[in-house]
N, C-alpha and C positions, 0 to 999 in steps of 0.2 A: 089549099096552099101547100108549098111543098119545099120545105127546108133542107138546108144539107149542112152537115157537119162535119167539120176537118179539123182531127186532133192527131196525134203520134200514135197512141196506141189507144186499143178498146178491149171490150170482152169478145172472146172466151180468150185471148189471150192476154191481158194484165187486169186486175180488178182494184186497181184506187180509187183517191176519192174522184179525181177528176173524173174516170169511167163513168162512175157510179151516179153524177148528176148528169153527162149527158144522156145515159140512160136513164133517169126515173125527166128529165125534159123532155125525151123522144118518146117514152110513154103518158107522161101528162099532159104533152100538148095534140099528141096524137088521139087522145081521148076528146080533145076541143075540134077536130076534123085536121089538122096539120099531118100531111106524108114527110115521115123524115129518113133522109134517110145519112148514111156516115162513112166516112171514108178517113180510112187510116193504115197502118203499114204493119207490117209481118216481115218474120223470119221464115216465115211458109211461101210458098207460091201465090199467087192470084188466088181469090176466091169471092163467091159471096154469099154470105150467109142470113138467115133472120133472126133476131132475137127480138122477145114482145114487141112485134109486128112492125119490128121496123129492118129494113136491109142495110145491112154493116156490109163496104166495098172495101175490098183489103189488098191491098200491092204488096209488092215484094219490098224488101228495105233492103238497099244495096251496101250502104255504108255508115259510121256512125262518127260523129266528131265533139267529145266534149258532150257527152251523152245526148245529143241532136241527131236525130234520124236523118235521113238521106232518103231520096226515092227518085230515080228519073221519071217511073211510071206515074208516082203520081200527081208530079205536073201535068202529062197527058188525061191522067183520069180527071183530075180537078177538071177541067178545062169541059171535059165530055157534060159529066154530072152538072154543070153548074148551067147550060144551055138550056135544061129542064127545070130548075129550080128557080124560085121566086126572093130568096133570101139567101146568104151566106154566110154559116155561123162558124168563126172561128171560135178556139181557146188556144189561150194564149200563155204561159212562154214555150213557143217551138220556133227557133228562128228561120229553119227549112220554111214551116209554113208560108214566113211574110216575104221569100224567095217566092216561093211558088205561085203565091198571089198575083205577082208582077207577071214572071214568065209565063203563066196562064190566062193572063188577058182580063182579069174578072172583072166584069163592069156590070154587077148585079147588087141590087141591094145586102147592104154585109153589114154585121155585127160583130165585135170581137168579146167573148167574157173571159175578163181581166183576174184568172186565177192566183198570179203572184208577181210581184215583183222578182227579177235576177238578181239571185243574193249571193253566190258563193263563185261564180266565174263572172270575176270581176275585169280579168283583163281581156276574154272572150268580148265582153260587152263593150270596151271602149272600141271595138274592131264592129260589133254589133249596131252600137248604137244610133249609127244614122238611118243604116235599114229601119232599124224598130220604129224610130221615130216617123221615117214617112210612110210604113205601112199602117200605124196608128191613127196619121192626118187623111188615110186614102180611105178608111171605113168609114162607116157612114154614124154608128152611136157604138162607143164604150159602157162596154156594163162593170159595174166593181160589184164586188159581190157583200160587202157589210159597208155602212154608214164610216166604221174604225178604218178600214181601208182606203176608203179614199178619202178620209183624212191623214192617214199617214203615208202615202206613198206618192211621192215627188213625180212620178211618169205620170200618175192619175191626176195630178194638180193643175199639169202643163196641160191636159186636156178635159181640160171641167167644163169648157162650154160643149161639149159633148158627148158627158159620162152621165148616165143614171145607174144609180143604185136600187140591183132586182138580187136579195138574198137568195143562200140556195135553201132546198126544201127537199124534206123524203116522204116519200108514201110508206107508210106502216103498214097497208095492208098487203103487200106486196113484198113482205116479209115472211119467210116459215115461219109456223108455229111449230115451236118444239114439244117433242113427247114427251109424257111421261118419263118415260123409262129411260130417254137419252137426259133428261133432267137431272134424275138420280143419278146417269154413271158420272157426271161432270161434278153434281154435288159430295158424290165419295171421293173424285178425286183431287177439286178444291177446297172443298170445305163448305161449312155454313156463310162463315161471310169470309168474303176477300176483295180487294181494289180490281179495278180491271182494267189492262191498258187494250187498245186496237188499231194497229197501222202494220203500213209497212214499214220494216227496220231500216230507216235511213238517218244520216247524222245530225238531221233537224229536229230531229222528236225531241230531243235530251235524253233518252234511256238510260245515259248515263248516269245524268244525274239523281234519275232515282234511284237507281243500285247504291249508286254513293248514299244520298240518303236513309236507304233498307239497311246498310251499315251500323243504323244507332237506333233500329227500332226491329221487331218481330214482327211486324201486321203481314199476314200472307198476299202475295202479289201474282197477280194468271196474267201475262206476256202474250197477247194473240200474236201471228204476222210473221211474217220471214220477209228477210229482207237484204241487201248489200253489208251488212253489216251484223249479220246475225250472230255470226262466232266469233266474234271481237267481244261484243256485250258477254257472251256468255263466258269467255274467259275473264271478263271484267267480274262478274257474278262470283265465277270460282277462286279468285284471287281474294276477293272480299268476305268469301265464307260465305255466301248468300246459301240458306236451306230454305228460305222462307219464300223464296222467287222460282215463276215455274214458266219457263218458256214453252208454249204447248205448239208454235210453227202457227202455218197458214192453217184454215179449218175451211170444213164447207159452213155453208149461209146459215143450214139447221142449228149447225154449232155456234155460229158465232151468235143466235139469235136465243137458244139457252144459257151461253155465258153473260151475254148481255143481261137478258129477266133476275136471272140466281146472282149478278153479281152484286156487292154492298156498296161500291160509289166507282166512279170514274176517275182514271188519273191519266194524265193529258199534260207531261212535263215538256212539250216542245219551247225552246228555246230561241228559234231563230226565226224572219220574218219570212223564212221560205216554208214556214207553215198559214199560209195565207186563211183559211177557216177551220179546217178539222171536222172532215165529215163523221169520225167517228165519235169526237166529241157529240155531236149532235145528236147521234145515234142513242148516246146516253142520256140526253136530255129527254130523249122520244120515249125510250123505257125507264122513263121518271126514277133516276139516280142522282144524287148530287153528285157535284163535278170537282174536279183538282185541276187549273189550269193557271201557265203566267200569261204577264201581262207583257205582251209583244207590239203591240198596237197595230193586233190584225182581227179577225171575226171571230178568233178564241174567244175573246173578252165582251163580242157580241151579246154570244150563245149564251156564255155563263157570266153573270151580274155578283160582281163578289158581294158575299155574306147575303147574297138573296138565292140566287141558284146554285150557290155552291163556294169556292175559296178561290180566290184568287192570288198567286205569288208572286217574287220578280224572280225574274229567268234564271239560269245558273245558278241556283242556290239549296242545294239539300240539305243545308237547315232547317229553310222553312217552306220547301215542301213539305219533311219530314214533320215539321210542327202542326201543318195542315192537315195531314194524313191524322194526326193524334187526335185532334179537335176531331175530326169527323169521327173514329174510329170511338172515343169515348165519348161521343152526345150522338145517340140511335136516335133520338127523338128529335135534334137537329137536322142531324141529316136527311131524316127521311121527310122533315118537313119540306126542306131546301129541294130535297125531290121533285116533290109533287110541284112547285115553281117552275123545276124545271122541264116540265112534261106540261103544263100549260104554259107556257114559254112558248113552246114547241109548237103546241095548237093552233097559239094565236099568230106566229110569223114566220113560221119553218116547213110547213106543211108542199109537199109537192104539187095541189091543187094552186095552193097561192103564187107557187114560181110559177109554173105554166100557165095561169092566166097570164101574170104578168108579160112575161114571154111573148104569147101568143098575141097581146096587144100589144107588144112593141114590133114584131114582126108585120103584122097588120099595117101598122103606122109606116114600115118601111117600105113593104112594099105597094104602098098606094101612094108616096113622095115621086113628083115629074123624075126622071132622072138628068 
């Protein structure tokens, strides 16, 4: 069987969350016998490359609008790739894409996974929103990705007779193991215990508001991630006096995967519903940390089950984040229980074997439906 998927960006050039599950999907499902392969745009030229075994088609991005990629190529190239494929896997919010679907003709079995709602180009959408809505009725099954999701999002409602809910999942073993000796240099220059945030800096995380919070408390804080917004926070940081907050930038995989083990809990202050799961939260749940997360009513609140896997807050509020940070930070024996919850949490419904089955039998199911 042979999948294709089309998103705006992939690796080696951007590494979010969205990348990050179509690739542990296209090695999951490629291990069940599925050829996947992916297409997406660049600032480079044409190219195509392999990453764990799968070919990444990459066009040139011609223009951008309201952070929406552009491509005339890869209308054409959709249209090429999709004459070989048996399935067509969108993700979804890219409104090029559900252009390109039209003007490329695709009359192939298709699936879209439904990573967020449009939450902050609100008057884009009212201009948007008839496209979105018939290229959502033109696919064949909606995926949402948490149970909380497609309960709380009104596009996912409209289309319930043909949405299932397939969580996402990571493969751990397809994670570095970190060394020794890169352990040590991160534990001299963290510390023994410290919080750990990981994304990219964008104005949904809340970042702010933890700083605001790190205001009325000293618990040591390591900042992975760069991002649109990096040196706004850190002047928010130096305005505040923050010495306790350490922005360490993007890192490679090694690193983020000793900060991860060495870190003492996870904090995950996003705010807005354009954080639709939080693969990094999850991340944490995988190397059995308790978590810090609000209640947005997206797959945050999934992942982590307050006062079982960890704290849950209401959004915008460094109070009681900051008060949540305290509980955890003075009950070691709490938290490291609420841990271990959250790493068999993990086991039992997040695992990258369990998305790609699932996957893989909905793909099955599609493309053996009459057309």
């Amino acid at each position: 069987m042979r999948v294709l998927h089309f998103y705006k960006t992939y690796y080696p050039d951007t590494w979010g969350g969205i990348e990050q599950v179509i690739r542990q999907l296209c090695v999951g499902t490629g291990r069940l016998g599925v050829t996947n392969e992916v297409l997406t745009l660049s600032r480079g030229g044409p190219s195509e490359i392999e990453i764990d075994g799968h070919i990444v088609h990459r066009v040139p991005l011609d223009f951008e609008v309201a952070s929406t990629g552009f491509s005339f190529a890869a209308i054409r190239k959709l249209a090429r790739l999709a004459r070989n494929a048996d399935v067509i896997h969108y993700h979804f919010p890219w409104p090029f894409m559900d252009l390109a679907h039209f003007m490329a003709r695709i009359d192939k079995p298709s699936v879209v996974t439904y990573h967020s709602d449009i939450v902050r180009q609100k008057n884009l959408l009212r201009v948007y929103g008839p496209l979105k809505r018939r290229f959502l009725r033109s696919v064949d099954t909606v995926v949402a990705t948490s149970p909380n999701y497609m309960a709380s999002s009104p596009v996912l409602k409209r289309f319930a007779h043909k949405t299932r809910t397939i969580t996402y999942g990571l493969d751990k073993s397809i994670y570095p193991v970190a060394s020794e000796a890169l352990k040590a240099r991160w534990r001299a220059q963290c510390g023994e215990r410290f919080f750990l945030f990981v994304g990219v800096l964008r104005y949904y995380k809340g970042l702010h508001i933890l700083l605001d919070a790190m205001a009325n408390v000293d618990y040591p804080v390591v900042i992975v991630g760069a991002g649109p917004i990096e040196q706004e926070l850190k002047r928010h940081a130096q305005r505040l006096g923050l010495t306790h907050v350490q922005f360490i930038g993007a890192v490679a995989e090694e690193d983020k995967a000793a900060l991860l083990e060495l870190s003492y809990a996870m904090v995950f202050p996003s705010h807005l519903r354009s954080e639709a799961f939080g693969i990094s939260l999850l991340e944490g749940a995988m190397y059995g940390k308790p978590m810090i997360s609000s209640e947005i009513g997206t797959g945050t609140t999934y992942i982590n089950i307050d006062n079982d896997t960890g704290l849950v807050v209401p959004p915008d509020d460094p109070a009681a984040l900051g008060a949540a940070m305290r509980t955890l930070w003075e009950n070691p024996e709490l938290a490291a229980q609420m841990g271990r919850r959250a790493e068999a949490r993990y086991w039992e419904l997040f695992t990258a074997e369990k998305m790609a089955q699932n996957y893989h039998a909905l793909y099955r199911e599609l493309a053996g439906r009459p057309r």
